[in-house]
C-alpha positions in Angstrom: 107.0 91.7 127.3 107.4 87.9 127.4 104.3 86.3 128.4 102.0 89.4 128.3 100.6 89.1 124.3 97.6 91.9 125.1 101.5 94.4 125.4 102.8 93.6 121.6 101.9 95.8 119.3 100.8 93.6 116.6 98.4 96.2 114.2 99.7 98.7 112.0 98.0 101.3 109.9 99.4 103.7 107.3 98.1 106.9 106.6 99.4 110.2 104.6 98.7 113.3 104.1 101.0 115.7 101.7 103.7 116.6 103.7 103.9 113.3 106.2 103.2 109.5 107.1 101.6 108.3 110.4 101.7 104.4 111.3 100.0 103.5 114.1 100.8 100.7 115.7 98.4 98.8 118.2 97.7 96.1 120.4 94.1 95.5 121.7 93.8 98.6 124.3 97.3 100.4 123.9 98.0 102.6 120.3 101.6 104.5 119.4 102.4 107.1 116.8 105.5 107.5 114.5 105.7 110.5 112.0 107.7 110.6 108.7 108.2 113.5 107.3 107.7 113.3 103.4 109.3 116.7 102.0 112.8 116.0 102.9 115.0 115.1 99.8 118.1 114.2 101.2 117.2 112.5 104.3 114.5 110.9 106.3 113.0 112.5 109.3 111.3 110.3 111.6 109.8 111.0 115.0 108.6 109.2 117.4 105.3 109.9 119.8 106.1 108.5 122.7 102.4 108.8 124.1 100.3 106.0 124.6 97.1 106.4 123.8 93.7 104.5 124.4 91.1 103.8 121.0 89.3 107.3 121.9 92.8 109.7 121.8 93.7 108.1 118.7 90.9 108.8 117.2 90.8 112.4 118.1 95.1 112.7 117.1 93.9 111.1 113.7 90.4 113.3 113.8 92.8 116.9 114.7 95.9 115.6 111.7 92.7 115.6 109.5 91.2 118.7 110.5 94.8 120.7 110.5 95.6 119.0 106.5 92.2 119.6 105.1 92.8 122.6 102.7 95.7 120.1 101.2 93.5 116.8 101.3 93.5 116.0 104.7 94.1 112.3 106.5 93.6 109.4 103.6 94.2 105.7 105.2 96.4 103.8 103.2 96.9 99.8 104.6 96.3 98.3 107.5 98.9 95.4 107.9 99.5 92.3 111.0 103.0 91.3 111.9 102.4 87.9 113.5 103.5 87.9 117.3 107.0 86.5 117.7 107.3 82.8 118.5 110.0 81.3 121.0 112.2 78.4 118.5 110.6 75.3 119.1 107.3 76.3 120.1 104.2 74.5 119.2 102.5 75.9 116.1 98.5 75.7 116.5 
């Protein structure tokens, strides 16, 4: 939302376990999920969470993916990455 910077979701982390990746994506107080799934072949399988979760739910999602993939390694973060927020053209650079 234009105007409203606290809304963009500006922080992305990648984890994995065997059979998926999860990237989160976050801005200071609001955190969304997206699911790849990693064993098909021919095609990629991507699903959306359309939740939005609060710092403590995301936590326990990432905490119950961990617990459910443990006999196969579990969670493992991978990168955290920033996209910088969008700039309207011709708008002062600080």
């Amino acid at each position: 939302m234009p105007g409203s910077g606290d809304q963009v979701l500006s922080k992305y982390t990648l984890y994995e376990t065997r059979s998926r990746f999860y990237i989160t994506a976050s801005s200071s107080n609001r955190h969304r999920i997206l699911k790849v799934d990693r064993t098909a072949s021919t095609s990629l399988n991507v699903f959306e969470d359309h939740a939005v979760y609060d710092a403590k739910q995301l936590d326990q999602v990432l905490r119950m993916v961990d617990d459910g993939n443990k006999s196969a390694g579990g969670l493992e973060k991978v990168l955290d990455f920033h996209l910088p927020l969008r700039r309207d053209i011709g708008e002062e650079v600080l």
